[in-house]
MIDOSE-1310 file (N, C-alpha, C; in nm, 2 decimals, decimal comma, always signed):
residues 87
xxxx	+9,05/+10,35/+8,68/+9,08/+10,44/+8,79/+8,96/+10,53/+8,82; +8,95/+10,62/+8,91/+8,89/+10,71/+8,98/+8,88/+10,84/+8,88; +8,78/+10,85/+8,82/+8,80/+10,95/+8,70/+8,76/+11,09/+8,85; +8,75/+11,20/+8,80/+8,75/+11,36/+8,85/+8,61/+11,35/+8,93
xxxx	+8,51/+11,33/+8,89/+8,38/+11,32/+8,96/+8,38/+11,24/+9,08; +8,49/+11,13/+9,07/+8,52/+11,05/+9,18/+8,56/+11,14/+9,33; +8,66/+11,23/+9,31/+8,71/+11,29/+9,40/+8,67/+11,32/+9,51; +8,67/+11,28/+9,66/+8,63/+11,36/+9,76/+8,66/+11,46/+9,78
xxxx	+8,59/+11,52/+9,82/+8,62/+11,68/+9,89/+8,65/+11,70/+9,99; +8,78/+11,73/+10,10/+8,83/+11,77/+10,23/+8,84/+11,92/+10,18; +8,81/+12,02/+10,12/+8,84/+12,13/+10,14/+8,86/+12,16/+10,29; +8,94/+12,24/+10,26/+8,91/+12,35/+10,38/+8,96/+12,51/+10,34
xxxx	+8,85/+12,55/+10,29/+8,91/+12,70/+10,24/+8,80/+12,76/+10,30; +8,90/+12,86/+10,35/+8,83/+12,97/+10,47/+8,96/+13,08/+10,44; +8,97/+13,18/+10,37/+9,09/+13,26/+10,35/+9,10/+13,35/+10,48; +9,18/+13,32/+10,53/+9,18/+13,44/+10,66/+9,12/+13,36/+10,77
xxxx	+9,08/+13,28/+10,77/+9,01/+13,20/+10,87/+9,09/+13,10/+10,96; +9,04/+13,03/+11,01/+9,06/+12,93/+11,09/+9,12/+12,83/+11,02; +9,24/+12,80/+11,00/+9,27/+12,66/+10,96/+9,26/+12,55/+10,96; +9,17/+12,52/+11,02/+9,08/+12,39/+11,07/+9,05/+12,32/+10,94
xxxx	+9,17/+12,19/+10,96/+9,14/+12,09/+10,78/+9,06/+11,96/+10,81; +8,95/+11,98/+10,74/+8,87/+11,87/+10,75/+8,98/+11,70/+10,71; +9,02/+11,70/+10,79/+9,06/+11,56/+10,73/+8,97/+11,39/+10,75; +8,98/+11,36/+10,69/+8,92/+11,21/+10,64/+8,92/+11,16/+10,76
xxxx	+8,84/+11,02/+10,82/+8,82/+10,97/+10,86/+8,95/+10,85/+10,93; +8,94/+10,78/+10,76/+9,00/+10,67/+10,70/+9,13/+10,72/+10,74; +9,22/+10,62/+10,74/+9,36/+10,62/+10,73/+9,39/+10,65/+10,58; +9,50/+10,74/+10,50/+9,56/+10,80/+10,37/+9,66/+10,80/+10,37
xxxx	+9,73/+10,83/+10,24/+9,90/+10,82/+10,19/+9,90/+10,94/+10,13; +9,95/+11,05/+10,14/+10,04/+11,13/+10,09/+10,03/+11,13/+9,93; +10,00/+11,15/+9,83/+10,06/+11,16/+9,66/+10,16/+11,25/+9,62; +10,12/+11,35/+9,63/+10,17/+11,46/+9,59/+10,15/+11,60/+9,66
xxxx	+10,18/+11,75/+9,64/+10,20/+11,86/+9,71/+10,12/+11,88/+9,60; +9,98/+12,02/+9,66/+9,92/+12,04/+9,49/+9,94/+12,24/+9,54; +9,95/+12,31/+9,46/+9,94/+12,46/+9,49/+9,87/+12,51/+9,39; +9,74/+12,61/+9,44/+9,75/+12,72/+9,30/+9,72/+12,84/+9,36
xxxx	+9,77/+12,90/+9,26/+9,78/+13,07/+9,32/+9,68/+13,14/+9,22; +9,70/+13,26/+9,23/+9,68/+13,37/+9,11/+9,51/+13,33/+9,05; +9,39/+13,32/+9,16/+9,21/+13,32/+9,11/+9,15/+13,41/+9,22; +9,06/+13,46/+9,16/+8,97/+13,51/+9,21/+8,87/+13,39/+9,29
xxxx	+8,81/+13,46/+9,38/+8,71/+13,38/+9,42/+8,53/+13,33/+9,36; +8,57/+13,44/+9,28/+8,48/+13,35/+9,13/+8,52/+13,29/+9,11; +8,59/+13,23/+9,14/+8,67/+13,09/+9,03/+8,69/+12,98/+9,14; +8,65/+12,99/+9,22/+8,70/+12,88/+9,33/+8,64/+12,75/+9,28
xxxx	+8,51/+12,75/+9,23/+8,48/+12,58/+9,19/+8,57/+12,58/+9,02; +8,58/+12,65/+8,93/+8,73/+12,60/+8,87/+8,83/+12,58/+8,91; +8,85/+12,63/+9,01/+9,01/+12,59/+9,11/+8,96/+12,42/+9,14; +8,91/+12,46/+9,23/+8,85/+12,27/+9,29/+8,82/+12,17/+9,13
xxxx	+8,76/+12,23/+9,05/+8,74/+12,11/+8,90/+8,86/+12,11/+8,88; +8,99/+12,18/+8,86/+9,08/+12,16/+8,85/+9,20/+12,07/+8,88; +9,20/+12,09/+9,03/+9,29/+12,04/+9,13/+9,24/+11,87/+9,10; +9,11/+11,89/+9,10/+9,01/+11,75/+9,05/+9,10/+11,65/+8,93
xxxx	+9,14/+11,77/+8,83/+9,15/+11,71/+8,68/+9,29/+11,65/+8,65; +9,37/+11,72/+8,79/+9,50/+11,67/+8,79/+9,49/+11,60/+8,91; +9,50/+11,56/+8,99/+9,49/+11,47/+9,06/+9,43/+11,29/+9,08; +9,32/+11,31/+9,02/+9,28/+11,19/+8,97/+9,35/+11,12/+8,93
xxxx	+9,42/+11,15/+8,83/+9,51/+11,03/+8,76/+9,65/+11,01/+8,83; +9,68/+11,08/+8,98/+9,80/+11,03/+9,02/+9,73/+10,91/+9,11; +9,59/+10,88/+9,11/+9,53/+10,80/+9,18/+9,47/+10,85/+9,34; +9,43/+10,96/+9,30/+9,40/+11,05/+9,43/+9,25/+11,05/+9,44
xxxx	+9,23/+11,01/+9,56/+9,08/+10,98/+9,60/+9,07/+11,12/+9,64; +9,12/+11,25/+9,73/+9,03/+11,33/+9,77/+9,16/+11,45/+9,77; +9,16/+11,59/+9,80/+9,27/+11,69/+9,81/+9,22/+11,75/+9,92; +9,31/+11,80/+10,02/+9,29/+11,83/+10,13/+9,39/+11,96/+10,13
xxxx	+9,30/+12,04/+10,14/+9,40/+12,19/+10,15/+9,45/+12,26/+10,29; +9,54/+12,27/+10,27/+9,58/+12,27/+10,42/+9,63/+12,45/+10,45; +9,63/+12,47/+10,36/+9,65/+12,66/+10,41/+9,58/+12,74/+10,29; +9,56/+12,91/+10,31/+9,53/+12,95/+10,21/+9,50/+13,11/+10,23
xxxx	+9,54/+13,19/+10,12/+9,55/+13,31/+10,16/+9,47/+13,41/+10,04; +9,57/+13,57/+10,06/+9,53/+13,60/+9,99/+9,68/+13,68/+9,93; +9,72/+13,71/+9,81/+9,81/+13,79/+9,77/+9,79/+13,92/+9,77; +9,92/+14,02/+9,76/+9,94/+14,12/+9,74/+9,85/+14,19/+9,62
xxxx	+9,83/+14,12/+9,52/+9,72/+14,18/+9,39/+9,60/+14,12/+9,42; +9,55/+14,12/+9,58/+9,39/+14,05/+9,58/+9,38/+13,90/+9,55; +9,47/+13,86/+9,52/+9,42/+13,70/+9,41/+9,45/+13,57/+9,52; +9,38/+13,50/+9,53/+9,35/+13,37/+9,60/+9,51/+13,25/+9,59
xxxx	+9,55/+13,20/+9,69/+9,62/+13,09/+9,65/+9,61/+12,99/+9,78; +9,63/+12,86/+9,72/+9,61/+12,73/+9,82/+9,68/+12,66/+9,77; +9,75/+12,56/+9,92/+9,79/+12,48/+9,86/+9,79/+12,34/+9,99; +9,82/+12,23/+9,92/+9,78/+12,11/+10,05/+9,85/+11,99/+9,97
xxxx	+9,78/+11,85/+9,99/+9,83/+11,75/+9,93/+9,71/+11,67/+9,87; +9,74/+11,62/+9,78/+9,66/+11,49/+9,70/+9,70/+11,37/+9,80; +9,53/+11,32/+9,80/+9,59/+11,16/+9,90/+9,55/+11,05/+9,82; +9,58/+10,96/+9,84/+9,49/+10,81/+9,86/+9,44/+10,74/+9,96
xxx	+9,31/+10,66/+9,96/+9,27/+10,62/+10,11/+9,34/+10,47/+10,10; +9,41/+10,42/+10,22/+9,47/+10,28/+10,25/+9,38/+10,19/+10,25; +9,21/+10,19/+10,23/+9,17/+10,05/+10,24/+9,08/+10,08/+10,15
């Protein structure tokens, strides 16, 4: 399978911004709902290696974040879906 380094990237994190989700080209399936809350934005490429390190093995080619904010204590959360691409 598609180990973590595999992963495409659709981010779309812009906190406060424009919700505009880079989605894929290709036709995709749905996996899973992924969320995380409670990081700083120092941490956003640990967030992304992360989402990376669980997703992979549901067979997820890329994570596409589809909203994202900011909490009441300052702290970052996102959340979207893990895909697979159909061909």
């Amino acid at each position: 399978g598609a180990g973590p380094a595999n992963l495409d990237q659709h981010w779309n994190f812009d906190p406060g911004g424009e919700q505009n989700v880079n989605l894929p080209e290709r036709k995709f399936v749905e996996l899973a709902t992924v969320t995380t809350q409670k990081w700083s934005a120092n941490d956003t490429a640990k967030m992304h290696n992360s989402l990376r390190a669980k997703c992979a093995p549901l067979g997820a080619n890329a994570v596409i974040l589809k909203s994202s904010g900011i909490d009441n204590d300052g702290k970052f959360w996102a959340s979207g879906v893990a895909i697979r691409y159909k061909d």
